[in-house]
One Martini backbone bead per residue (centre of mass of N, CA, C, O) as a GRO file, in nm:
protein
  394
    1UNK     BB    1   6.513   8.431  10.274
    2UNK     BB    2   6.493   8.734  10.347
    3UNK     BB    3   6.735   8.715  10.508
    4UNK     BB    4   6.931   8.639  10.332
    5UNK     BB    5   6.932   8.850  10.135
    6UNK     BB    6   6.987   9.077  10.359
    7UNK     BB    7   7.273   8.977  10.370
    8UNK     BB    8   7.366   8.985  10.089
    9UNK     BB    9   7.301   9.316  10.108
   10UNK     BB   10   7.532   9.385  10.360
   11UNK     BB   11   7.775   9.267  10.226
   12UNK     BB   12   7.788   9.449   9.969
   13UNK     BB   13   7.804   9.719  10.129
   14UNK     BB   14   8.083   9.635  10.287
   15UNK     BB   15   8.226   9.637  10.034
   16UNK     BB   16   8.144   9.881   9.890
   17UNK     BB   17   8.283  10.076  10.146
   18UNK     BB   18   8.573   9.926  10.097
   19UNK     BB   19   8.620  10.031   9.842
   20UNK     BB   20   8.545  10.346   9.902
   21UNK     BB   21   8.792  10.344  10.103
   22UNK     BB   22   9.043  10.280   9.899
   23UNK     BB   23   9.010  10.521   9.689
   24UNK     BB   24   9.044  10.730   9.878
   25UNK     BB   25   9.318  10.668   9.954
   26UNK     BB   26   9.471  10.648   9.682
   27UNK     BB   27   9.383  10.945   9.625
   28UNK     BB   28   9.564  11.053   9.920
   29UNK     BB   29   9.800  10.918   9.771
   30UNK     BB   30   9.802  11.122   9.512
   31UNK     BB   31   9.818  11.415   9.626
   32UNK     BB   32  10.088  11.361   9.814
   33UNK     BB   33  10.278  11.289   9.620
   34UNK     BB   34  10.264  11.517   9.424
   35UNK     BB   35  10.325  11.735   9.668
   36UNK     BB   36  10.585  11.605   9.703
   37UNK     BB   37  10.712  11.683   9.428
   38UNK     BB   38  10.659  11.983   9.405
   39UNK     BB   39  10.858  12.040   9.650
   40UNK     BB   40  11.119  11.945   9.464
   41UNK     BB   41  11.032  12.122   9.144
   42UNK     BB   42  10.937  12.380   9.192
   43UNK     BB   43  10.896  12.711   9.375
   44UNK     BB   44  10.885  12.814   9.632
   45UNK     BB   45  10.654  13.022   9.588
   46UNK     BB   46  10.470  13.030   9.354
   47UNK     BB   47  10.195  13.166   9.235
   48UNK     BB   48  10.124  12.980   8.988
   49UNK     BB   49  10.145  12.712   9.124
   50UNK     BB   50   9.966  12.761   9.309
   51UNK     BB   51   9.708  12.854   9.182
   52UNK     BB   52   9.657  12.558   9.035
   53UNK     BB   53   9.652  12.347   9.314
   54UNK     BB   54   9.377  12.516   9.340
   55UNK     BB   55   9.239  12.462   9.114
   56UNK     BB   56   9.295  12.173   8.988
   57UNK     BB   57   9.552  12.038   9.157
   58UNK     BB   58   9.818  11.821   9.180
   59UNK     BB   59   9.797  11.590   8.971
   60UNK     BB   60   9.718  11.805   8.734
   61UNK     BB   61  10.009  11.971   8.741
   62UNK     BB   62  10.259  11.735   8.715
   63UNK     BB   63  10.122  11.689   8.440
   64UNK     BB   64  10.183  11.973   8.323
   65UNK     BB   65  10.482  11.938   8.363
   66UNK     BB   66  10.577  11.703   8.241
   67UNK     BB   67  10.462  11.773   7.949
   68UNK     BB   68  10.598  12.087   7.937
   69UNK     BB   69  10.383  12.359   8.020
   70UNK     BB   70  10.651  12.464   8.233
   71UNK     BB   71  10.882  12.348   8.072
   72UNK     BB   72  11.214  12.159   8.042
   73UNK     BB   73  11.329  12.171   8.285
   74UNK     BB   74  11.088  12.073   8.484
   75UNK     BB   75  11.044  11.827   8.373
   76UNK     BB   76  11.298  11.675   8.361
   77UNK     BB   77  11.291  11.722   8.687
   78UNK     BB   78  11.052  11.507   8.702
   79UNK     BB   79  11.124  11.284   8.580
   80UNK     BB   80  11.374  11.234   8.777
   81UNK     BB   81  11.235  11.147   9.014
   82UNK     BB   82  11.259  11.013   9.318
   83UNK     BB   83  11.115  10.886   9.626
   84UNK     BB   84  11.181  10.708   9.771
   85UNK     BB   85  11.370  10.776  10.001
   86UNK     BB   86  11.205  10.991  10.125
   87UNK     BB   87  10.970  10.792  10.221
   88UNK     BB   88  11.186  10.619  10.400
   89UNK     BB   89  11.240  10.855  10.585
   90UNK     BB   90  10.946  10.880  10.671
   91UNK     BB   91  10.947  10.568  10.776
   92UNK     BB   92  11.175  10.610  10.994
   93UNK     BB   93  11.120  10.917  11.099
   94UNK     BB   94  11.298  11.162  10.976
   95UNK     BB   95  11.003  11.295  10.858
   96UNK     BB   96  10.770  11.499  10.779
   97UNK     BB   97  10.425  11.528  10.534
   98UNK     BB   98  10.258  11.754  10.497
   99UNK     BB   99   9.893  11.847  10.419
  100UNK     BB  100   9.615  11.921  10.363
  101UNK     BB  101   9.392  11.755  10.592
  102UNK     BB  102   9.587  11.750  10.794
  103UNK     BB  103   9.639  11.782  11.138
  104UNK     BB  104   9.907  11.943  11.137
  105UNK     BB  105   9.787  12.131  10.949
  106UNK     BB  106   9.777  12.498  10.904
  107UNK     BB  107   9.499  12.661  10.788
  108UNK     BB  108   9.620  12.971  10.829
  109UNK     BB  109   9.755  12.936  10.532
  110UNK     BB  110   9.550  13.016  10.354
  111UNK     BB  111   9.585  13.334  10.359
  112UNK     BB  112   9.798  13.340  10.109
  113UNK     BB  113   9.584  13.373   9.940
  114UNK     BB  114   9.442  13.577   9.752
  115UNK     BB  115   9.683  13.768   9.647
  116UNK     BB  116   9.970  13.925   9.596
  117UNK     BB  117  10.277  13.972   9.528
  118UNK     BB  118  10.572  13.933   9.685
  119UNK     BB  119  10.837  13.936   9.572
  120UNK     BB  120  10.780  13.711   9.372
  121UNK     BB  121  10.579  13.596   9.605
  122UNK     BB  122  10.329  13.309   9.690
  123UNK     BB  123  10.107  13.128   9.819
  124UNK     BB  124  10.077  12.834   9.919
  125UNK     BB  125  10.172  12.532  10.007
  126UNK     BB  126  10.247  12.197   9.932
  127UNK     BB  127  10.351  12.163  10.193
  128UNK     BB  128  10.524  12.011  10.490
  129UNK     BB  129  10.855  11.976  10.666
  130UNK     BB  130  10.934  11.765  10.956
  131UNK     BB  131  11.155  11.821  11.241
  132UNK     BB  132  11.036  11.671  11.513
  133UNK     BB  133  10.799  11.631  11.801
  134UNK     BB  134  10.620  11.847  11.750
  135UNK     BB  135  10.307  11.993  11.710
  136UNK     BB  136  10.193  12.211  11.471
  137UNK     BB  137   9.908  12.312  11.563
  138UNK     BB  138   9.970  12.329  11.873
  139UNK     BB  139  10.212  12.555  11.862
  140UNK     BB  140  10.001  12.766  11.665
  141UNK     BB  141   9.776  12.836  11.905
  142UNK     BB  142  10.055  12.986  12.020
  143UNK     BB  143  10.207  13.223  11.841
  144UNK     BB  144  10.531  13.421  11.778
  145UNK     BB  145  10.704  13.608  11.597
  146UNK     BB  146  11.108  13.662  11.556
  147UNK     BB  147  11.250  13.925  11.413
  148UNK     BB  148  11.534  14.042  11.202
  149UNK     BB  149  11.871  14.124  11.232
  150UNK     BB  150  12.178  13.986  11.150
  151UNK     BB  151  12.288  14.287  11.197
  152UNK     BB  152  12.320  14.287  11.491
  153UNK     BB  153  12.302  14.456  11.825
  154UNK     BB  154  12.282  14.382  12.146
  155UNK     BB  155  12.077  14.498  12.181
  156UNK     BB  156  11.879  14.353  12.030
  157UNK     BB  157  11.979  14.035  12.122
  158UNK     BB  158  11.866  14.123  12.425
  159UNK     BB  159  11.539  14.191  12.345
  160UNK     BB  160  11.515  13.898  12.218
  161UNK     BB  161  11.569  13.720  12.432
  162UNK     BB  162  11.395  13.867  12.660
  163UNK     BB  163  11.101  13.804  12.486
  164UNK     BB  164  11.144  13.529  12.433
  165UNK     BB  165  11.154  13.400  12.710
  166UNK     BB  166  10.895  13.506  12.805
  167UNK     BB  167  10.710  13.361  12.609
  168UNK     BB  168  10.781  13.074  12.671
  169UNK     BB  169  10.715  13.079  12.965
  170UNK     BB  170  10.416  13.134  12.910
  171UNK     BB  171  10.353  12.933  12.673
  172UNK     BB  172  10.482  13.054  12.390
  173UNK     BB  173  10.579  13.003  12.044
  174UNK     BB  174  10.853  13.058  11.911
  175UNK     BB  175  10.902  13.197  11.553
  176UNK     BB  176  11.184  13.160  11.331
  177UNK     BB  177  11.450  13.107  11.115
  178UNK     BB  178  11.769  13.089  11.250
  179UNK     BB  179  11.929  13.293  11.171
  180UNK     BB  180  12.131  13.550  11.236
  181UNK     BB  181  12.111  13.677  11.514
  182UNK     BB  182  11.791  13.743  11.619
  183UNK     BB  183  11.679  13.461  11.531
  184UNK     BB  184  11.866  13.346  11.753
  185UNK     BB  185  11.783  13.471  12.020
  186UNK     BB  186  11.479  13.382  11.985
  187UNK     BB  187  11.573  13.093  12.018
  188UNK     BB  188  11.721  13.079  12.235
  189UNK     BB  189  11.547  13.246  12.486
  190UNK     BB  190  11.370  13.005  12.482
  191UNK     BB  191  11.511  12.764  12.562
  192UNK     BB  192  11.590  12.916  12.848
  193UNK     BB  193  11.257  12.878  12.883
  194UNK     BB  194  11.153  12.573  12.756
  195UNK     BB  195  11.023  12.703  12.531
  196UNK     BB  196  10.862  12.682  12.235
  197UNK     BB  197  10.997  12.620  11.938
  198UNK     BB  198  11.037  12.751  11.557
  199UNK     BB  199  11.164  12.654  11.269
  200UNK     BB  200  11.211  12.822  10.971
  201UNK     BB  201  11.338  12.707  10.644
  202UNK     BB  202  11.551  12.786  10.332
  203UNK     BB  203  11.564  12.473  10.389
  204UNK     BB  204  11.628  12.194  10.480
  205UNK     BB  205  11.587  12.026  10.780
  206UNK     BB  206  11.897  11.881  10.742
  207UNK     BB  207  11.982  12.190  10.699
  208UNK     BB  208  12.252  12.366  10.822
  209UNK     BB  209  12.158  12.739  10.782
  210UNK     BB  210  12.397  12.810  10.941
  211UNK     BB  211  12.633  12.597  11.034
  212UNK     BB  212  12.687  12.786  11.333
  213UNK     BB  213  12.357  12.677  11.402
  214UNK     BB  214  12.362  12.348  11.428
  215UNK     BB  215  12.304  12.333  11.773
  216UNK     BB  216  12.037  12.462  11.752
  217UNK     BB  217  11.899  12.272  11.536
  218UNK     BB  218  11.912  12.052  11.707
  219UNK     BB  219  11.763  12.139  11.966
  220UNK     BB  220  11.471  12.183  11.785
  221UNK     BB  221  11.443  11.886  11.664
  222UNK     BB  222  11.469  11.748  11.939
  223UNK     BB  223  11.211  11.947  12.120
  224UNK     BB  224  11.049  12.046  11.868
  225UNK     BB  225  11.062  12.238  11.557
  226UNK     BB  226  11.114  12.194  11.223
  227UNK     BB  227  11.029  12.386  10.906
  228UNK     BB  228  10.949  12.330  10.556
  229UNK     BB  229  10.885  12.357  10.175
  230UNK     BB  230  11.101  12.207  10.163
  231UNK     BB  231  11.337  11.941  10.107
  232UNK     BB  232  11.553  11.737  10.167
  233UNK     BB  233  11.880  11.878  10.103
  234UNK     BB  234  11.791  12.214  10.018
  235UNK     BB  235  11.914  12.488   9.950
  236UNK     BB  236  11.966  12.798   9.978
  237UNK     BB  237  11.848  13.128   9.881
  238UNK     BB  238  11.685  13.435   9.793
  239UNK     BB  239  11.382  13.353   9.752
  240UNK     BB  240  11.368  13.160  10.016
  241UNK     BB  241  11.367  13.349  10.197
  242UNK     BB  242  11.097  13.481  10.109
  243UNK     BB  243  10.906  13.266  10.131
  244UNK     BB  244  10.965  13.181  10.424
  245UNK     BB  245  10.834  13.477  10.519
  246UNK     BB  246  10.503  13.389  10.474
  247UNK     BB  247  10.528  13.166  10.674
  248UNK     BB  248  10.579  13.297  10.963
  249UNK     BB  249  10.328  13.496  10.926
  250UNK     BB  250  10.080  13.291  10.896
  251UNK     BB  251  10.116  13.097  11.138
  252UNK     BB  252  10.090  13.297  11.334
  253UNK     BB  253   9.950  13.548  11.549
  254UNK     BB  254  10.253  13.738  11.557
  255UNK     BB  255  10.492  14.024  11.482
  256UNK     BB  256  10.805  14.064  11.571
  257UNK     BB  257  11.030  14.355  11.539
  258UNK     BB  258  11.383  14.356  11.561
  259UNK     BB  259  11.567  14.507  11.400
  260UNK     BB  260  11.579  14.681  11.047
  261UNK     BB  261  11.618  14.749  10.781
  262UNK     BB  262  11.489  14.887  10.483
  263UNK     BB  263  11.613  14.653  10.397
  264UNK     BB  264  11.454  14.315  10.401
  265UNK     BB  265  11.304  14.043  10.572
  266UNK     BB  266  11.130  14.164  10.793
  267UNK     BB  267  10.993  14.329  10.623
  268UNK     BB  268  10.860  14.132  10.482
  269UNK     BB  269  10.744  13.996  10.679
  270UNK     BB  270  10.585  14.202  10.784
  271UNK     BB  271  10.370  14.235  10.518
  272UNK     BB  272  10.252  13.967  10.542
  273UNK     BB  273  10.135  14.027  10.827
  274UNK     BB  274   9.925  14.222  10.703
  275UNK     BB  275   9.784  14.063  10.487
  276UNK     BB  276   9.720  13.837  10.685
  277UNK     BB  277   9.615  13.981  10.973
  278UNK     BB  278   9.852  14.026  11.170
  279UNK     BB  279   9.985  14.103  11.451
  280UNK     BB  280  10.176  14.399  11.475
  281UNK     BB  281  10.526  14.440  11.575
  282UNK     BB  282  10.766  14.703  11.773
  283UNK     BB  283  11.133  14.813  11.826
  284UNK     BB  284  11.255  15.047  11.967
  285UNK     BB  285  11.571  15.231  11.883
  286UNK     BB  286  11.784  15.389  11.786
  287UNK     BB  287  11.826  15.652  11.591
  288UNK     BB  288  12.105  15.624  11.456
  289UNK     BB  289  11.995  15.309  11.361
  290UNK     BB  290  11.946  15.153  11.084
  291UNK     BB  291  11.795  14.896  11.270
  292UNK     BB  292  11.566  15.149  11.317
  293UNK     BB  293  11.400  15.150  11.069
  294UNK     BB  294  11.163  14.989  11.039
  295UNK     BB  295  11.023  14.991  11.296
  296UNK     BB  296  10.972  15.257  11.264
  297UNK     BB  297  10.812  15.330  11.030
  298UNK     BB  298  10.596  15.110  11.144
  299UNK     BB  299  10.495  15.315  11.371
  300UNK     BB  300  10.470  15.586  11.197
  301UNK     BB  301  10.220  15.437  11.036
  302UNK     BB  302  10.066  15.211  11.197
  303UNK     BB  303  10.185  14.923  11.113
  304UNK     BB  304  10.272  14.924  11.450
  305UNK     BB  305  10.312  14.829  11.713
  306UNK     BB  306  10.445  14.925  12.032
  307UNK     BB  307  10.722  14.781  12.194
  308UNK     BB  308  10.887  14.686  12.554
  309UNK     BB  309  10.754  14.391  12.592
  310UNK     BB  310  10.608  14.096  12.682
  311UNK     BB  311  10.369  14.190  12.812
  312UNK     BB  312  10.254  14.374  12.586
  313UNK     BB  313  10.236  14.129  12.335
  314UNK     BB  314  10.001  13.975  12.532
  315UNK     BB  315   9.817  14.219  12.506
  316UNK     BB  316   9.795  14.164  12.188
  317UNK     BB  317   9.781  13.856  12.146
  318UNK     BB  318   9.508  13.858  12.341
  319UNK     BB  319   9.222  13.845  12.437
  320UNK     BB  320   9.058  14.030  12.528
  321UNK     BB  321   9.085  14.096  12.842
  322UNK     BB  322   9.343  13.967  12.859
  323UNK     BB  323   9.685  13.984  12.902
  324UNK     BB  324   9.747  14.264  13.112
  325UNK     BB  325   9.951  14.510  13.115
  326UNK     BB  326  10.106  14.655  13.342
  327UNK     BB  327  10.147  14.976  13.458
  328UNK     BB  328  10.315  15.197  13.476
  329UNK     BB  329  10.522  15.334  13.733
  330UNK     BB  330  10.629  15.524  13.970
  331UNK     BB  331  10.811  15.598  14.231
  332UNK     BB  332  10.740  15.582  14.538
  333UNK     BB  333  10.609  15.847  14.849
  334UNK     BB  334  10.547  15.943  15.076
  335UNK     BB  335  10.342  16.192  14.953
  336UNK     BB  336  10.121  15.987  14.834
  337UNK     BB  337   9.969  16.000  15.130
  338UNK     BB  338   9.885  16.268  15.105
  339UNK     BB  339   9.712  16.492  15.201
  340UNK     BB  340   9.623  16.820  15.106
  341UNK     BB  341   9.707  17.004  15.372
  342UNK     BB  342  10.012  16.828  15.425
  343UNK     BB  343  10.119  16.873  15.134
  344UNK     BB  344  10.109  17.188  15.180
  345UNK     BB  345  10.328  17.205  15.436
  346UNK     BB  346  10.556  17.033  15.303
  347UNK     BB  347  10.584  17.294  15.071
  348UNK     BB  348  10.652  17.534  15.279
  349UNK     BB  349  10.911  17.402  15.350
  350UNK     BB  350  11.272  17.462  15.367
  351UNK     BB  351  11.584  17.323  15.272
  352UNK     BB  352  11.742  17.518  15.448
  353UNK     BB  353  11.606  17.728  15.594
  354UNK     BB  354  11.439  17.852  15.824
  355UNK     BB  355  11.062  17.848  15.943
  356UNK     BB  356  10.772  17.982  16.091
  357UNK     BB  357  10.520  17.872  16.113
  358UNK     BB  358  10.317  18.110  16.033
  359UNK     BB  359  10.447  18.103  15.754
  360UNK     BB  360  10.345  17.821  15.670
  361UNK     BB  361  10.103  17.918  15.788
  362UNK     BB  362  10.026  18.084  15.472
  363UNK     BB  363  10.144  17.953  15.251
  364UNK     BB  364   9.919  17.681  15.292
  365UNK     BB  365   9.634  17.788  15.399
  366UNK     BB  366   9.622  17.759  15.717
  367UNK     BB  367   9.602  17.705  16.033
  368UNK     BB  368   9.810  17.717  16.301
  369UNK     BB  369   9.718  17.504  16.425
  370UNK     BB  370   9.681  17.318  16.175
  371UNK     BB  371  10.017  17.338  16.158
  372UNK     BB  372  10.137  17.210  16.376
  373UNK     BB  373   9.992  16.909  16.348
  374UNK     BB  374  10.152  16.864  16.084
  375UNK     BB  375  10.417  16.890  16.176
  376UNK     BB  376  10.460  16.703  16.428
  377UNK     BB  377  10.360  16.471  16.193
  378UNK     BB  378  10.660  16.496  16.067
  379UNK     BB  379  10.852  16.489  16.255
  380UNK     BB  380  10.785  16.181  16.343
  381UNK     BB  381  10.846  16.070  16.069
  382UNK     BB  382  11.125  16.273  15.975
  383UNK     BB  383  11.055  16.538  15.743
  384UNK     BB  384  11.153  16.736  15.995
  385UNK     BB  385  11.299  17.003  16.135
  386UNK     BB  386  11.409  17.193  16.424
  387UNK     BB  387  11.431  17.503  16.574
  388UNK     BB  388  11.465  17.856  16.660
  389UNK     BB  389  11.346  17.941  16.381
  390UNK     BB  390  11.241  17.651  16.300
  391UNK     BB  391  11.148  17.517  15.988
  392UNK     BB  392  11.281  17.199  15.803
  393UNK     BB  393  11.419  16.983  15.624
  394UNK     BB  394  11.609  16.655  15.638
   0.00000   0.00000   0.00000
């Protein structure tokens, strides 16, 4: 009787369990979906609704939205709102859309939060669209932002190719954004080397902007991973590229800035790069060249490290003591391996006229005995020849 009880009581915990295990489920399905509307009808960066779904959660923000708490405008567009397609297309594998808790959820997100805003954009996104194989929070273990000018010059995308190059050889995520100019070199780069990189996109994931950027981007999402805290579908605007810049800024854990102007999307990553602690670097360029000013600016203030190659950034970017940049180091000269006395008498001999043994063991303060031997030892070097009237250089 007694095993029947407690088998019966096993049952009722079992269930009980699958219960709680049930509800937990659905719940963590409706701030999925929650965070899924939120990212459709929201403004990407909004820092007043990033703050409300760190405070109430995100199925109560979508709630004061319906209810027109945020504007006439913002519930009209939830209400309107139907995930099925997204979903849909979810489930056929053509995107991914990561949350807070999710394996691939990048945690250093968390630090956009807590801050004041950058030209009215800051917080945490409302979840993540990925498109493509890479694993993102993989990829984001060993990462560095590559920034800078759209009217870029030669000069810039040749610095961001061959730096990106290299990052991605040793085996560094290169990361930036997509457009013209520097992003796209330092996306080239990479793949020259076999990757891996991701785009961070001021669009959907599966809208190509710029356009004549399409073969890049599919080549990026075909073996690597495209990032946007926007849907599918979604068009880019001048606000959602700052906002976009605070996402390549967060999940790095370091940013070169290759040329910018004064004003720019760069300097934007650079601040946010700032605010949230991570390494910032920059590479100097022309003194007369506008998209030298960023870069210098941030070196002159001390708000960036100067780099000068990918060894250099590897060298900021890894743990104490670990990739050690080589010492940059001049032409070896024969004359490097000369003692003291040796190398006194090699700078006594004059390289037009014919000079003396016993005047260069003069000037170079050594005994005449010992000047012959050095010469001696030169002459059979080759670093000297002898005539009539004495000794000069070859």
């Amino acid at each position: 009787m007694e095993s029947g009880v407690r088998a019966a009581d096993d049952q009722r915990g079992d269930a009980g369990d699958q219960l709680a295990d049930a509800d937990q489920d659905q719940e963590q399905d409706r701030q999925r979906r929650a965070r899924m509307a939120l990212s459709c009808v929201a403004d990407a960066g909004d820092p007043a609704v990033a703050l409300d779904v760190e405070r109430l959660g995100p199925v109560e923000v979508l709630r004061s939205i319906i209810a027109g708490k945020q504007g006439p405008a913002l519930a009209e567009r939830a209400r309107r709102l139907d995930l099925t397609d997204l979903q849909a297309a979810i489930a056929a594998g053509r995107f991914r859309f990561v949350v807070p808790g999710d394996d691939e959820w990048p945690d250093q997100l968390a630090d956009l939060s807590g801050h004041q805003p950058i030209q009215r954009r800051g917080g945490m996104p409302y979840g993540l669209w990925l498109r493509g194989p890479g694993e993102l929070t993989a990829m984001l273990r060993r990462s560095v932002a590559v920034v800078g000018s759209r009217a870029s010059s030669s000069y810039g995308d040749a610095v961001a190719t061959d730096i990106s190059y290299e990052l991605a050889d040793a085996g560094w995520t290169v990361v930036s954004g997509g457009a013209f100019g520097i992003d796209a070199a330092a996306h080239h780069g990479a793949l020259g080397a076999g990757g891996p990189t991701i785009a961070v996109l001021a669009c959907g994931v599966d809208v190509s902007y710029p356009s004549s950027n399409s073969s890049l981007f599919a080549a990026i999402a075909r073996d690597h991973l495209v990032v946007s805290e926007l849907p599918p579908g979604a068009h880019p605007t001048r606000v959602r590229f700052l906002s976009r810049n605070r996402l390549i800024a967060a999940m790095t854990v370091g940013t070169i800035v290759v040329e910018a102007a004064i004003r720019s999307g760069a300097r934007n990553t650079a601040n946010w790069a700032s605010l949230c602690n991570r390494r910032l670097m920059a590479v100097p360029g022309p003194i007369h060249s506008a998209q030298s000013m960023t870069p210098h600016l941030l070196i002159r203030d001390g708000a960036a490290a100067m780099i000068t190659s990918a060894a250099e950034a590897l060298e900021l970017l890894s743990a104490a003591g670990d990739g050690l940049a080589p010492l940059p180091v001049g032409e070896s000269r024969p004359t490097d391996r000369f003692d003291e006395v040796r190398l006194a008498v090699y700078e006594a001999v004059p390289r037009r006229r014919h000079r003396s043994a016993g005047e260069i063991a003069l000037l170079a303060d050594v005994s005449l005995q010992r000047c012959l031997a050095e010469l001696a030892s030169l002459d059979e070097a080759g670093m000297i020849e002898s005539g009539p009237f004495g000794w000069r250089l070859r």
